[in-house]
MARRO-550861 format. One record per residue: residue in three letters; z, y, x of N, C-alpha, C in turn. Coordinates in nm, 4 decimals. Each point is the difference from the previous one (the first is absolute). Layout:
BEGIN
REC, ala, Z, Y, X, Z, Y, X, Z, Y, X
...
***
This chain:
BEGIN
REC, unk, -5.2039, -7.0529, -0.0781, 0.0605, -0.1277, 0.0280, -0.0864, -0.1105, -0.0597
REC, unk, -0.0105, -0.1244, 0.0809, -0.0630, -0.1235, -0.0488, 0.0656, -0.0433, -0.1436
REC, unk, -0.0721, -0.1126, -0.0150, 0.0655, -0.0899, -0.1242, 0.1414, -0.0897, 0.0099
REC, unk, 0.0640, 0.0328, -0.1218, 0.1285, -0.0438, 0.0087, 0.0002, -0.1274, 0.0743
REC, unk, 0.0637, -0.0648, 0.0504, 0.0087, -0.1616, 0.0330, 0.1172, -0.0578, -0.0654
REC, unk, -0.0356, -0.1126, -0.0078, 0.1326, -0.0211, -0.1103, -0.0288, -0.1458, 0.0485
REC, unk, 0.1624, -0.0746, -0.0671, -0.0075, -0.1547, 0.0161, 0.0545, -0.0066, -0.0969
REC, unk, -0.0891, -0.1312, -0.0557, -0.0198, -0.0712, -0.0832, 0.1069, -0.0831, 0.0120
REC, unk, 0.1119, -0.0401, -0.0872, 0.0871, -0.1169, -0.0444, -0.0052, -0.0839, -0.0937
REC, unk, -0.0122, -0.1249, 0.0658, -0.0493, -0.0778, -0.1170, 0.1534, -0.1210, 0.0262
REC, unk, 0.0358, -0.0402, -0.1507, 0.1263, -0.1130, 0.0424, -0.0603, -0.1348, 0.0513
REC, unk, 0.0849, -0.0855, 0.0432, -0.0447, -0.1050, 0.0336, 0.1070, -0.1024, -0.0837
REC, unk, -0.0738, -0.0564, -0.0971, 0.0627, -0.1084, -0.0857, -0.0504, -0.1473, -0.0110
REC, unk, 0.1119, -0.0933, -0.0162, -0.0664, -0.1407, 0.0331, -0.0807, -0.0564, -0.0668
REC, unk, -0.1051, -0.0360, 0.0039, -0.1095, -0.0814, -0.1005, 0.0614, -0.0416, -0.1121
REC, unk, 0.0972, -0.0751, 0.0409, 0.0766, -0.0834, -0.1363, 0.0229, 0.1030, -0.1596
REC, unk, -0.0288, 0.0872, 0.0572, 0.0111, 0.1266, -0.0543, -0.0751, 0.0543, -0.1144
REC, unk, -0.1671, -0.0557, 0.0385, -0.1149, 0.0794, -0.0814, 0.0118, -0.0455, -0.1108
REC, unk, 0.0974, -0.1077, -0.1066, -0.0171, 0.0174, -0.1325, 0.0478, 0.1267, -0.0664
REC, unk, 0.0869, -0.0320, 0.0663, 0.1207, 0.1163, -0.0661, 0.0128, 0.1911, 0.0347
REC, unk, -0.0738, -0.0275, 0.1440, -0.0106, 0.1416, 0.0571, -0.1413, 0.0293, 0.0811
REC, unk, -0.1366, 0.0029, -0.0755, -0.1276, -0.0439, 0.0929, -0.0034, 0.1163, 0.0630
REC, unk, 0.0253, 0.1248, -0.0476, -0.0346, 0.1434, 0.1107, 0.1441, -0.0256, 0.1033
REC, unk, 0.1129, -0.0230, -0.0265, 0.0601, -0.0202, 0.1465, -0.0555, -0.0911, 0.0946
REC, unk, -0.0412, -0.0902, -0.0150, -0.0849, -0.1397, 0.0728, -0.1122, 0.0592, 0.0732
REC, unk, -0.0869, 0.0734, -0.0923, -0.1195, 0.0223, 0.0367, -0.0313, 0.1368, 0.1124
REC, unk, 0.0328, -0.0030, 0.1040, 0.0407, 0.0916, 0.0861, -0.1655, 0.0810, 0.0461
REC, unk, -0.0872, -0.0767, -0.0169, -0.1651, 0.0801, 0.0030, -0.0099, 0.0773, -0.1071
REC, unk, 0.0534, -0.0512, -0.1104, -0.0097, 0.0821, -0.1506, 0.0642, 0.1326, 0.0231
REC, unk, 0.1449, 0.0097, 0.0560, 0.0951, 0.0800, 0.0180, -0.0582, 0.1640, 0.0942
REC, unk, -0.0465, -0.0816, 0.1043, -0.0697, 0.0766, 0.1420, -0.1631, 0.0933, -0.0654
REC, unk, -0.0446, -0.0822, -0.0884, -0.1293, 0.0138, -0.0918, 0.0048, 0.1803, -0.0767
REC, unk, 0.1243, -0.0751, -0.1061, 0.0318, 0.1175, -0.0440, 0.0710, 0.1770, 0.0932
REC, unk, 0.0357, -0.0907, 0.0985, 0.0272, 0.1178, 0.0655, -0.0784, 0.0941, 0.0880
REC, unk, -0.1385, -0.0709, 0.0394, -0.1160, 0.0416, 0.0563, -0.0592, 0.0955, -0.0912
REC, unk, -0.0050, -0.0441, -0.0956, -0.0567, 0.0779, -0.1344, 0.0559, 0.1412, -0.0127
REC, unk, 0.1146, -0.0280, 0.0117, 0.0725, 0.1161, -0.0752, -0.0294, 0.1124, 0.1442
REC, unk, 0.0348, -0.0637, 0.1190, -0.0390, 0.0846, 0.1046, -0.0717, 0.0927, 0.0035
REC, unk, -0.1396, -0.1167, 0.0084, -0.1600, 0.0328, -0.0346, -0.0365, 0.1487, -0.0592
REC, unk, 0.0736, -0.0516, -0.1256, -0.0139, 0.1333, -0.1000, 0.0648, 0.0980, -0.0119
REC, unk, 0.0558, 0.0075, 0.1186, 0.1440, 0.1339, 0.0514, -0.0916, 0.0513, 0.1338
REC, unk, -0.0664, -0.0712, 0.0999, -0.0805, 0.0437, 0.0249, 0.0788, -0.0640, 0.1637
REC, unk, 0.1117, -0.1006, -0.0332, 0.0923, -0.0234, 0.0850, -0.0309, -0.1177, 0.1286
REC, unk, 0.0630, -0.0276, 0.0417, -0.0692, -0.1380, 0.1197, 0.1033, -0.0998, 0.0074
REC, unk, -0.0239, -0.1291, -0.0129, 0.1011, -0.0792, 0.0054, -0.0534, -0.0580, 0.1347
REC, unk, 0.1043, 0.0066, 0.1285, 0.0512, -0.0019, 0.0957, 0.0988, -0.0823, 0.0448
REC, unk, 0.1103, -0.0372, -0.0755, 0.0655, -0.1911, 0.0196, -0.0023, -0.0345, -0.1623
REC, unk, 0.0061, -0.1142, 0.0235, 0.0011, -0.1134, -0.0917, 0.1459, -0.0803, 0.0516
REC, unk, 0.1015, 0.0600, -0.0913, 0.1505, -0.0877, 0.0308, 0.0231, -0.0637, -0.1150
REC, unk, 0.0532, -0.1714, 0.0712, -0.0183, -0.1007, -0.1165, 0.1601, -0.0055, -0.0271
REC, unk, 0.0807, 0.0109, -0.0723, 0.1787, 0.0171, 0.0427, 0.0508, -0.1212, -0.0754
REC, unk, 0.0963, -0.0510, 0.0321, 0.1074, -0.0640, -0.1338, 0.0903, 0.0362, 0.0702
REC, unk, 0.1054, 0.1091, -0.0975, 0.1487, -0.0270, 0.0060, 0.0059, 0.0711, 0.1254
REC, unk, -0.0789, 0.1057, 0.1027, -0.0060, 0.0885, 0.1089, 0.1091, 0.0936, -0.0286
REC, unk, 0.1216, -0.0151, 0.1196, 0.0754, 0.1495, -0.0230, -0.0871, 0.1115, 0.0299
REC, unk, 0.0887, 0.1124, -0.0565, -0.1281, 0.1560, -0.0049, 0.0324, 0.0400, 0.1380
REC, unk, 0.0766, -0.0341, 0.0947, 0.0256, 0.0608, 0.1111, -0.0627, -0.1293, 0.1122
REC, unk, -0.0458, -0.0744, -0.0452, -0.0815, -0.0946, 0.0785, -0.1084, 0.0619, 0.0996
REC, unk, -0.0052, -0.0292, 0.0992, -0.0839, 0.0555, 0.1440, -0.1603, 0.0193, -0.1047
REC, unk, -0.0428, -0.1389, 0.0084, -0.1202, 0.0126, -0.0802, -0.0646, 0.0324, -0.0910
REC, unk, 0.1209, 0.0851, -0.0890, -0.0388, 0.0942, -0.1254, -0.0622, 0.1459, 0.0734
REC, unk, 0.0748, 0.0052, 0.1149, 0.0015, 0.1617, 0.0372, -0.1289, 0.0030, 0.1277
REC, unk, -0.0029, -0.0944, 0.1157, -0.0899, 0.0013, 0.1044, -0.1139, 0.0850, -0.0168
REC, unk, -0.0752, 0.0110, -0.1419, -0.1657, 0.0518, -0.0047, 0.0654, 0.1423, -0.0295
REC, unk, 0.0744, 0.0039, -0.0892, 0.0689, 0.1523, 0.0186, 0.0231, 0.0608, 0.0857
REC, unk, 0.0872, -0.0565, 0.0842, 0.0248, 0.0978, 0.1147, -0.1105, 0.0075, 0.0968
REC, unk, -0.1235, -0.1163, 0.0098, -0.1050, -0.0042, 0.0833, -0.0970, 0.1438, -0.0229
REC, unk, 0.0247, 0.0580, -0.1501, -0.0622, 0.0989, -0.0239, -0.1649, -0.1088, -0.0567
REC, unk, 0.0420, -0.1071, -0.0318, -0.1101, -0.0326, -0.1176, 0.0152, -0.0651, -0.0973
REC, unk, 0.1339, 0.0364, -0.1122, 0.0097, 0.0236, -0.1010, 0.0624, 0.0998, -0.0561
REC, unk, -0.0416, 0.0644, -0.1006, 0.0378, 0.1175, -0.0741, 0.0827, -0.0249, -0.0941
REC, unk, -0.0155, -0.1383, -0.0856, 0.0511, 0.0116, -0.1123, 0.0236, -0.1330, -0.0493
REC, unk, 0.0745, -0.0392, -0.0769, -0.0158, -0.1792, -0.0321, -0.0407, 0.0542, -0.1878
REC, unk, -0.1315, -0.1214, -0.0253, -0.0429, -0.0423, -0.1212, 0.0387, -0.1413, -0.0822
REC, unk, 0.0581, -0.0070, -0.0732, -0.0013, -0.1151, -0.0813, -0.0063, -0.0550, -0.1481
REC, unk, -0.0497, -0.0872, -0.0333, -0.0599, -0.0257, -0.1088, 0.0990, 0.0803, -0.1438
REC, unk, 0.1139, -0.0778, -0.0009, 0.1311, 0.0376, -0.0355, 0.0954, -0.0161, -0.0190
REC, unk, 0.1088, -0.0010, -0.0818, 0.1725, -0.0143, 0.0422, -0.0029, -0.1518, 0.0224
REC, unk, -0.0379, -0.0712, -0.0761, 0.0083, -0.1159, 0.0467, -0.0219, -0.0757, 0.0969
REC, unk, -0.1437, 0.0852, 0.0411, -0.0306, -0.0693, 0.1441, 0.1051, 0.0048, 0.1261
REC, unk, 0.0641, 0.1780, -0.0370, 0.0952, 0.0336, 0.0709, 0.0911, -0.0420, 0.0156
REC, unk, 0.0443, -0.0366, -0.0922, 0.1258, -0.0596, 0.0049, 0.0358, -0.1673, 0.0444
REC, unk, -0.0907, -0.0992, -0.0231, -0.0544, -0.1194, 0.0979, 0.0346, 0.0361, 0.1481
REC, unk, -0.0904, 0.1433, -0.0040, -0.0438, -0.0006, 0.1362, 0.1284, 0.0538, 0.1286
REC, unk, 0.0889, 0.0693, -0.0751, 0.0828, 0.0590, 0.0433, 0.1490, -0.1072, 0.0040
REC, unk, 0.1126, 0.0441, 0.0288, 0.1027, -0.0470, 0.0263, 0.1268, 0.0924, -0.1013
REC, unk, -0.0884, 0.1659, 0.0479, 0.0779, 0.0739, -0.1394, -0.1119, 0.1041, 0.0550
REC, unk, -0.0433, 0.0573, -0.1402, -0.0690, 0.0795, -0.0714, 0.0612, 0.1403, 0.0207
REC, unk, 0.1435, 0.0097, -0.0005, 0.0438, 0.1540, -0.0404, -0.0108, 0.0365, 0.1701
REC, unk, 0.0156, -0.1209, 0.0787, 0.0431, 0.0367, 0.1722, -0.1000, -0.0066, 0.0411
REC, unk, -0.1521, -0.0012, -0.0408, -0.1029, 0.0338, 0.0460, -0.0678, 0.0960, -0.0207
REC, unk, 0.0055, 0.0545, -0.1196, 0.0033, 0.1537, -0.0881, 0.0900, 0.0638, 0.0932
REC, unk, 0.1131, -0.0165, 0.0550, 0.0839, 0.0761, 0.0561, -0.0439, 0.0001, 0.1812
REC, unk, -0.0830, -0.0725, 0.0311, 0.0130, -0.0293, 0.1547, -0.1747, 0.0987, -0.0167
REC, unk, -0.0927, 0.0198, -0.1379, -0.1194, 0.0495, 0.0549, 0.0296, 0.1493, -0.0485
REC, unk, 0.1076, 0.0769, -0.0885, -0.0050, 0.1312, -0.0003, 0.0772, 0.0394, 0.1268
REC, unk, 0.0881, -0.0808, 0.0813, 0.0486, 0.0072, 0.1373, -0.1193, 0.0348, 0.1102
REC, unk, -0.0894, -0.0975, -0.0343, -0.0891, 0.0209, 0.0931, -0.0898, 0.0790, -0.0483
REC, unk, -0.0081, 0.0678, -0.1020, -0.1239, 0.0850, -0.0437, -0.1373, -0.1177, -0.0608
REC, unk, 0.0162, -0.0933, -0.0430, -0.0880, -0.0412, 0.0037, -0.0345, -0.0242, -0.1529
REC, unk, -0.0870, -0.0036, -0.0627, -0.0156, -0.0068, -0.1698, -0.0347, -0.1653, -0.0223
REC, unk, 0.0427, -0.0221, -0.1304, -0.0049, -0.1446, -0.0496, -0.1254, 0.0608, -0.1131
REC, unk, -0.0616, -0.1072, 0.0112, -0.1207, 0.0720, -0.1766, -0.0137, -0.1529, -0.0345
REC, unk, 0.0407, 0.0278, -0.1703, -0.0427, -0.1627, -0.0814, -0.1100, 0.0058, -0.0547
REC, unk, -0.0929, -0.0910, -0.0072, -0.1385, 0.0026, -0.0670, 0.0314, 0.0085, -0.1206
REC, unk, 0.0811, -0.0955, -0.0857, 0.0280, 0.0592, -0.1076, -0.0920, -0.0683, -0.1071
REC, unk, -0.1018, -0.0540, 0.0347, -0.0926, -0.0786, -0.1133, 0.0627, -0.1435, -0.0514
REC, unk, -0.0351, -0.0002, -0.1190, -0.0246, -0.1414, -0.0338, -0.0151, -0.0995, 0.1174
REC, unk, 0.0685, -0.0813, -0.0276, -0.0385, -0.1320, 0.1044, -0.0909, -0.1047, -0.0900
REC, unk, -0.1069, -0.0872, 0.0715, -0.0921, -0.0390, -0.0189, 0.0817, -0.1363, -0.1040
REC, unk, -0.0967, -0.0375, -0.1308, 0.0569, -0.1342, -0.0434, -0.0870, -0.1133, 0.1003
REC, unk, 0.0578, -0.0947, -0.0087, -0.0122, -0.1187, 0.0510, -0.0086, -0.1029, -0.1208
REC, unk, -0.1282, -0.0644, 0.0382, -0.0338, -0.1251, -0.0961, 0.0231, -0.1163, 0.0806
REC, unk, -0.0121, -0.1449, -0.0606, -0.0096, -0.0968, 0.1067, -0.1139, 0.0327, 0.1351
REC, unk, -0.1553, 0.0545, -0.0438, -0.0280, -0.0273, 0.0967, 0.0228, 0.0952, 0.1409
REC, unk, 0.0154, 0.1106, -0.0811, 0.0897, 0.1117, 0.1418, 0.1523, -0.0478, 0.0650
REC, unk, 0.0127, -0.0920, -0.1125, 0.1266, -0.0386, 0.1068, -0.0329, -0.1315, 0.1146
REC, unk, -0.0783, -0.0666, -0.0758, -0.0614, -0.1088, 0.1020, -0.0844, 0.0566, 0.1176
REC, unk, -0.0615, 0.1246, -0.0441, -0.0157, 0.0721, 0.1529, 0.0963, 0.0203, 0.0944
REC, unk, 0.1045, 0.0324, -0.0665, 0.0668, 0.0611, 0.0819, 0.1047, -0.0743, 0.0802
REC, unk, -0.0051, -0.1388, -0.0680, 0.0748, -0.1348, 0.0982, -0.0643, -0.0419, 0.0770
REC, unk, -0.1323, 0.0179, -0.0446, -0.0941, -0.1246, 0.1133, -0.0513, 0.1015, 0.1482
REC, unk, 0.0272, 0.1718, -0.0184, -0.0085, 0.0588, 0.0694, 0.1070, 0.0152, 0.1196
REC, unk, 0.1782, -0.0208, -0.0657, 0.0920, 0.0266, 0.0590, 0.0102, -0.1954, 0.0795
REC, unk, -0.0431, -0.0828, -0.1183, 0.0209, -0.1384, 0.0630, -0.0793, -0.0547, 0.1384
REC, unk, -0.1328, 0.0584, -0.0592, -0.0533, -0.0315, 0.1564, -0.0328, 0.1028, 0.1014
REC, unk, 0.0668, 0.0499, 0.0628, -0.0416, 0.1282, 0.0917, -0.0602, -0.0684, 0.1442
REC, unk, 0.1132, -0.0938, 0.0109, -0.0859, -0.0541, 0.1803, -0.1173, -0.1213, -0.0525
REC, unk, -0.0112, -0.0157, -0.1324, -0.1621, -0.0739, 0.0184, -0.0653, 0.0658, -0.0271
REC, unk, -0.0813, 0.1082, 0.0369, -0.0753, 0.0841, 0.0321, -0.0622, 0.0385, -0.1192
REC, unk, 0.1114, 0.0299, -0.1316, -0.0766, 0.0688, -0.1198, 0.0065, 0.1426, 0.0662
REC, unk, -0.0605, 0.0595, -0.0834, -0.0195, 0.1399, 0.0225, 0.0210, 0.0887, -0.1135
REC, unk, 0.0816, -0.0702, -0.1047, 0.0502, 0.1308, -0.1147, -0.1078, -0.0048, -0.1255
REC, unk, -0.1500, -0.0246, 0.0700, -0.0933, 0.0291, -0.1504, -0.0043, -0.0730, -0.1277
***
């Protein structure tokens, strides 16, 4: 059999946000760490789902699943999950339904100084004037 495929969940939280919560905000940071962890499982990240507050029985949690191109959902961790979700226990409950495995990366989340956080506004602030993230 090929390499696992898995999707990546990353939350989606409001800017207003990055003092107080910079890894919920920072949704490249989130997706980052989860490539990694893939990477080194030997795994493939295959969607990139951005959620806030998504019920677990939502069409668009399940579509790549049942398409037969996702295997598995990855995410940073409980916290992200829980942003990302609507309820946590009914999504745990809707993927051993479906056979499908949840895996938490489980690392440390990155600190944030002023200037990683000023990246990370001026990245989310200007998207349609043609920054590009660097």
């Amino acid at each position: 059999m090929g390499d696992l495929r898995v999707a990546a969940i990353a939350s989606l939280t409001p800017l207003e946000e990055l003092d107080r919560e910079p890894f919920l905000v920072d949704i490249r940071g989130q997706q980052a760490m989860c490539a990694r962890w893939a990477a080194d499982k030997g795994y493939v990240v295959t969607r990139q789902l951005l959620l806030y507050r998504m019920r677990p029985d939502h069409y668009g949690l399940w579509v790549d699943v049942e398409a037969g191109l996702v295997d598995a959902f990855v995410v940073p961790n409980e916290r992200v999950l829980d942003r990302a979700l609507a309820s946590v226990p009914a999504f745990y409950a809707e993927c051993e339904r479906r056979g499908v495995p949840v895996e938490t990366v489980g690392t440390d989340e990155p600190l944030y100084d002023a200037t990683s956080k000023a990246r990370v506004h001026r990245r989310l602030s200007m998207p349609t004037a043609g920054y590009d993230g660097c």
